[in-house]
N, C-alpha and C positions, 0 to 999 in steps of 0.2 A: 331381135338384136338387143334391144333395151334390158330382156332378160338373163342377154348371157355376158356382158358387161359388166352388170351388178357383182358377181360371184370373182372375173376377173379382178376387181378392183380390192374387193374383201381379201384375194391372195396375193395382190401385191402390198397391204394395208399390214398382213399379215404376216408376211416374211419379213416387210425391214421392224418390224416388232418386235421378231426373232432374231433379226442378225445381232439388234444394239445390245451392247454387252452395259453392263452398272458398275461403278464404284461406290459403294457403300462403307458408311462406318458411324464413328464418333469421336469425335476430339474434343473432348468434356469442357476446355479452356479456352477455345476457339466460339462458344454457342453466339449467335446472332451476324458473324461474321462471313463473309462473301470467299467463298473457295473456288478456286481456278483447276481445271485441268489442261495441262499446255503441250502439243505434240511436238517432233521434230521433223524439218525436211531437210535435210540434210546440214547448212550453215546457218538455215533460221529456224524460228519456232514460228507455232501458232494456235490461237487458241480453239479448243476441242468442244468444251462444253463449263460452265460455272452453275452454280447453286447457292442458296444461302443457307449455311448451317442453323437448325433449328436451335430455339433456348433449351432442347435436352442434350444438344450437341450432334444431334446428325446428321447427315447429309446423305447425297445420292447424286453420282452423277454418270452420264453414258457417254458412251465411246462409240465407235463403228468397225466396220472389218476395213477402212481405207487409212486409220488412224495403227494398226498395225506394227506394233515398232515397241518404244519406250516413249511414256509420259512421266509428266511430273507434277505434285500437286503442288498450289501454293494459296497462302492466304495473309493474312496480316504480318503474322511475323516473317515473313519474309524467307522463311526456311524450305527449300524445295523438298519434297519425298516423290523420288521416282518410282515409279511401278510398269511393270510390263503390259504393256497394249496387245496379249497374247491372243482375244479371242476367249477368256473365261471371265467371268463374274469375280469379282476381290472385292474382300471385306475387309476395313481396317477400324482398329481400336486403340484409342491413345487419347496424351494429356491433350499433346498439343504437335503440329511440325517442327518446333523450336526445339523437342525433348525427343529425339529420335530414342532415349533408351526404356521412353515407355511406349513405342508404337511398336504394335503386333497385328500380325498379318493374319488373320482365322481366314479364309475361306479363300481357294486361288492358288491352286498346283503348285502353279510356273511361279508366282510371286514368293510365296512361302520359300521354292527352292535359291530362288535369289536372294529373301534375306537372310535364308540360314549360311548362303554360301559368303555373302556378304560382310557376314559377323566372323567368321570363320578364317577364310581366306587371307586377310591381312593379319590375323595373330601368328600363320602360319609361316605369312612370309617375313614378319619379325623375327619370329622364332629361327630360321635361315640363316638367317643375317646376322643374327648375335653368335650360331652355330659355324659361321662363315667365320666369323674375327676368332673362333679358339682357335678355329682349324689351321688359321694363319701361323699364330703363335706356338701351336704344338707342332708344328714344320719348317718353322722359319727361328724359331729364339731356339740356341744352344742351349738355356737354361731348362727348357721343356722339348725338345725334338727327342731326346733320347727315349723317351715315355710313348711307346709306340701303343701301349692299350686306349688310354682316353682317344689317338688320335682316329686308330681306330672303332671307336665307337660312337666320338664324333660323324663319323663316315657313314655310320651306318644308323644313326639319328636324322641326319639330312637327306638320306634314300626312302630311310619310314614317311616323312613329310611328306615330303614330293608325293611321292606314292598314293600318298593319302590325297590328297589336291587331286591327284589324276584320276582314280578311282570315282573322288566325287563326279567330276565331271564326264568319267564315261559312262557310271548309272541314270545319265539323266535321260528323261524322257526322249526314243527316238524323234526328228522331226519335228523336236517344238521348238521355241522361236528362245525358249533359255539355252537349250543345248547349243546353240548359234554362238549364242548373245555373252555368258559366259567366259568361252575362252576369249573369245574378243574381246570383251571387259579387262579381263589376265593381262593379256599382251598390250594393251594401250598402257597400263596403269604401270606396268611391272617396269618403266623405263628407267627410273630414276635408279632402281634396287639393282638392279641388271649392271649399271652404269658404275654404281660407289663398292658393291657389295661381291657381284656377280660377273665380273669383265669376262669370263671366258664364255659367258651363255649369251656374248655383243652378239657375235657371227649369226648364231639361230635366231636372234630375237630381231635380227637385221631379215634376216630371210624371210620369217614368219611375216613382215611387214609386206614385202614384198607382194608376196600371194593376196594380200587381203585384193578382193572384189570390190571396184567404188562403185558398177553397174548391181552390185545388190542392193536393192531396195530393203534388204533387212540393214544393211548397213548406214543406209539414206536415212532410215528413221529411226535410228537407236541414239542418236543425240551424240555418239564416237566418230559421225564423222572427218568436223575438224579436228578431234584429237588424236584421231589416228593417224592422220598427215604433220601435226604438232609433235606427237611425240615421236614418229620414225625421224624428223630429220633435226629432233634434240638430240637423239642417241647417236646418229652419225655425227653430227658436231659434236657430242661429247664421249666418243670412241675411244680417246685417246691415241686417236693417229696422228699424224703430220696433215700439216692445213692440203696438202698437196694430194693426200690420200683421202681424206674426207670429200674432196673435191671431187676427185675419180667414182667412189661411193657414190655421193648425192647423184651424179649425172646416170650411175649404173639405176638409180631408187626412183629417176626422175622419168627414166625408159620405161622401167616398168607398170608404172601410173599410167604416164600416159596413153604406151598401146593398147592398155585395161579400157579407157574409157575414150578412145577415138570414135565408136561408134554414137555416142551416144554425146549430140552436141550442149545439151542441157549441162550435164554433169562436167564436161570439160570446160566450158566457159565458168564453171562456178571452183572446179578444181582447180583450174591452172589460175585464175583471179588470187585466190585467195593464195596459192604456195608463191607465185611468187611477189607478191605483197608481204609473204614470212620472210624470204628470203630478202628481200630488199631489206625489212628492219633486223633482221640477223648481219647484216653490213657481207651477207655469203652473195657480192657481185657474180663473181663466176660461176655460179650455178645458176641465180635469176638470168643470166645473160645466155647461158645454152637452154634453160627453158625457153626464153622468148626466141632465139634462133630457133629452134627443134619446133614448136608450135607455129610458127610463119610458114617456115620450108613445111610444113605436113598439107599436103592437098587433096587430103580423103573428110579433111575435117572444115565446119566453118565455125568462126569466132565472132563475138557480136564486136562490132565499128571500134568502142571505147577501149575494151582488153583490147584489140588490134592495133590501134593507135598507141596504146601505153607500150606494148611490145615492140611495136614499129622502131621506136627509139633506140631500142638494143642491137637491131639490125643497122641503123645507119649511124647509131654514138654510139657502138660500143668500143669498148678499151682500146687502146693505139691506135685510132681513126684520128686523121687531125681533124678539128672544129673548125666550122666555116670560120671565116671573119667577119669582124661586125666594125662596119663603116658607119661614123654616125651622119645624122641629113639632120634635115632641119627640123625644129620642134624638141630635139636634144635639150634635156636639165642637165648638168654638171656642177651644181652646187659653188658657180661663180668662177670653175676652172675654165679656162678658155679650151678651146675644141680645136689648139693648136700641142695642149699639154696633152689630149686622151683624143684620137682620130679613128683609132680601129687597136685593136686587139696587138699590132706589131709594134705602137708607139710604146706600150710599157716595156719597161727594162728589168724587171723583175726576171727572175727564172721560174716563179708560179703565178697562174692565174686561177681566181675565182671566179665564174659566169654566174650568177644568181636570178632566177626569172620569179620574179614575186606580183604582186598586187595590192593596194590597201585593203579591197576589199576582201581578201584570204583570210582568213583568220587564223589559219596555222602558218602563213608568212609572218603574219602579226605577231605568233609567236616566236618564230627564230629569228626574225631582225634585231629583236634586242641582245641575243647571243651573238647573235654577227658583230655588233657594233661593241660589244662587251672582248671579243677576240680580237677586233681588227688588228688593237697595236701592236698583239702580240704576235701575230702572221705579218703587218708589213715589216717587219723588224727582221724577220725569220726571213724573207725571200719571196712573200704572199701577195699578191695585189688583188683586190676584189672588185670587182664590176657587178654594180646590180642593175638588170635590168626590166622595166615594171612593165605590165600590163596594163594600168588604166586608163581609161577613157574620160575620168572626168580633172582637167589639168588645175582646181581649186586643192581637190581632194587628196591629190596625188602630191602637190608643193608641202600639203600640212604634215603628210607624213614624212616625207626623206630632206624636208628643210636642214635637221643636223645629223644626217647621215654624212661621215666619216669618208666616204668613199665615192667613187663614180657612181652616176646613176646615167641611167639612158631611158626617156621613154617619147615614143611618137606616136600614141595614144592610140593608136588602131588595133590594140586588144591581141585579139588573133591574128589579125590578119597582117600582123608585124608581118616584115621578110626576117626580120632578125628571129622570129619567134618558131619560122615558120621553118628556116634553115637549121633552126636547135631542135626541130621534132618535139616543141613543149606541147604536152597535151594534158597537163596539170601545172600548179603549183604549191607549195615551192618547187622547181626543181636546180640542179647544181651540177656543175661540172668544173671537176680540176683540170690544168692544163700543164702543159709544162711550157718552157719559152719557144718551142716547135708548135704550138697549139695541139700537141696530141695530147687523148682524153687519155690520163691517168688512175681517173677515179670518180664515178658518180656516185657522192654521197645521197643520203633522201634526210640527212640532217646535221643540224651543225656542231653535234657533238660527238659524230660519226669522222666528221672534217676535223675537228679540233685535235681526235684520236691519230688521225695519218700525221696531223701535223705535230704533235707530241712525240710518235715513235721514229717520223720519217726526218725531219728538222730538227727536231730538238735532241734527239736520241742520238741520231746522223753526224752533229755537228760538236761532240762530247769527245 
């Protein structure tokens, strides 16, 4: 037994020998300094393997076939150079990361084709784009429309490109992890160009998004994940449709996601987290608000307690729902007002309410309390009334901070376990709700200068 153990151990010794791939090179300007290799899991990174760059400037570093994806190296200066985690050996030569136009790629198929496509690609789609604005003017200005050769040659300048783009990209090697990685590269990046330059290639470039796979693990590690969710629902907001059609859009772009990755609870807890946390800071309510419905009503999937809870709120506050009432009991601050002026939420006379659920111990409450208290005069003035109500537990702590707060305060120190707290579905703070003099929820800001905006266009613009 002893002897045939030996010889197993030597071939398992010996194959992950063979699986670990190396990054080699030299960054002449970098020598003595600590180089980093960092992977991607989809919304984070992590790190792979480090080295210290020798005093002739070289280095070596290894990868594995679970690291598969896209890496990126980094060192002192701070300047990332990504490389393909394809499974081959890459050699790099250069000053430094900080000078990308003296790094060169010698050895590594798949890497060389991405930097040649790399350098390439964007002069390309410059070139488009300045081809795109004659195109404009020998079609649209009288002074030049008449001139049908240049506009024709224009046309046929901007097919040679193209062509050329596509070309590259179908000679590339069948089934390697650049042919992938590439287009997908294309279509993350090409949003803004599509958007200023390209309006009629929205529709394809909306669809193209659509298709993309979030259950691919080449997609998981090519470091595009978040961006590919970032940039499909920039290009829909910036389609130039009507807020109403955008809206239709996102919910058709939000179906698709989702039924892509209902199997796979990993990736939907991490997907639906983070779009609609986009969504919430895009102020795009109506589409966070059918995601968080559409993910609750889904019963083939599960969600971890926290996402749940945060979505929870959309289901029981979302828009035209009216807001419990909030009765105050004893332990109530009011900042010297007697609790005969402010009872419950029907004593104001105002025709808007603010709900505000903060804490001292928040630090981003900490930040928008001074904007609250910087707006207040301008919303009570306008028709606004603000009620902030805190979470603290500790009643020293809680007096130092809202001593010149401006407005109602309410706290009875039981944290969570408020009923006020508890009847608003907070499961963070800050959180906000506008109201109207029905207590129906008109609008959940996630900031006050999201609030300050409704009340700009809705109040101030309204009342002109």
């Amino acid at each position: 037994m002893k002897f045939r153990i030996i010889p197993i151990l030597i071939s398992v010794f010996c194959s992950t020998i063979i699986i670990a791939q190396t990054i080699t090179g030299n960054l002449s300007l970098l020598a003595n300094q600590t180089i980093k290799l960092e992977g991607f899991n989809g919304l984070k990174t992590y790190s792979i393997s480090s080295s210290l760059i020798d005093k002739q400037g070289s280095f070596k570093l290894t990868y594995s076939k679970a690291d598969y994806g896209v890496g990126y190296l980094s060192s002192v200066d701070n300047k990332p150079l990504f490389v393909l985690l394809s499974g081959e050996d890459v050699e790099i030569v250069g000053d430094a990361l900080s000078s990308p136009q003296s790094i060169k790629i010698t050895k590594g198929q798949e890497n060389r084709l991405f930097e040649k496509y790399a350098s390439e690609h964007p002069r390309r789609e410059q070139a488009l784009s300045a081809w795109a604005y004659l195109e404009k003017i020998y079609t649209q200005d009288s002074l030049f429309a008449m001139q049908k050769r240049p506009s024709k040659n224009i046309q046929t300048e901007k097919e040679r490109i193209k062509k050329e783009d596509l070309v590259f990209l179908a000679n590339l090697p069948k089934d390697s992890y650049v042919s992938w990685f590439l287009p997908t590269r294309k279509l993350v990046s090409s949003v803004s160009t599509v958007a200023q330059y390209r309006p009629e290639e929205i529709p394809s470039t909306i669809a193209a998004f659509r298709t993309l796979d979030y259950t691919d693990q080449r997609l998981y590690k090519s470091g595009l994940f978040k961006d590919a969710i970032e940039s499909h629902f920039w290009l829909l907001e910036n389609s130039g449709r009507s807020l109403d059609s955008v809206f239709i859009e996102m919910k058709i772009s939000i179906d698709s996601i989702i039924s892509n990755i209902l199997k796979d609870e990993q990736k939907l807890n991490e997907v639906t987290d983070f779009l609609f946390d986009l969504l919430e800071r895009h102020s795009l309510f109506q589409a966070s608000e059918y995601l968080a419905i559409k993910i609750l009503n889904e019963t083939s999937c599960t969600i971890n307690n926290d996402l749940a809870n945060q979505l929870e709120t959309y289901r029981a506050m979302k828009k035209g729902n009216v807001a419990p009432e909030i009765n105050l009991s004893q332990g109530t601050y009011l900042n010297g007002l007697s609790q005969s002026q402010f009872s419950n939420l029907a004593s104001l006379k105002t025709p808007y309410s603010l709900v505000v659920f903060g804490a001292s111990w928040c630090p981003k409450c900490m930040e928008e309390l001074p904007k609250l208290i910087q707006n207040y005069v301008k919303w009570r003035n306008l028709g606004l009334e603000l009620v902030y109500v805190s979470l603290d537990t500790d009643q020293s702590a809680f007096e130092k901070v809202v001593k010149t707060y401006p407005f109602f305060v309410h706290c009875d120190y039981k944290k969570w376990e408020s009923q006020i707290v508890k009847d608003y579905y907070v499961f963070g703070t800050p959180t906000f709700y506008l109201l109207n003099s029905k207590r129906e929820i008109i609008l959940r800001p996630t900031t006050t200068a999201q609030l300050d905006a409704w009340v700009d266009w809705v109040l101030v613009q309204g009342n002109k």
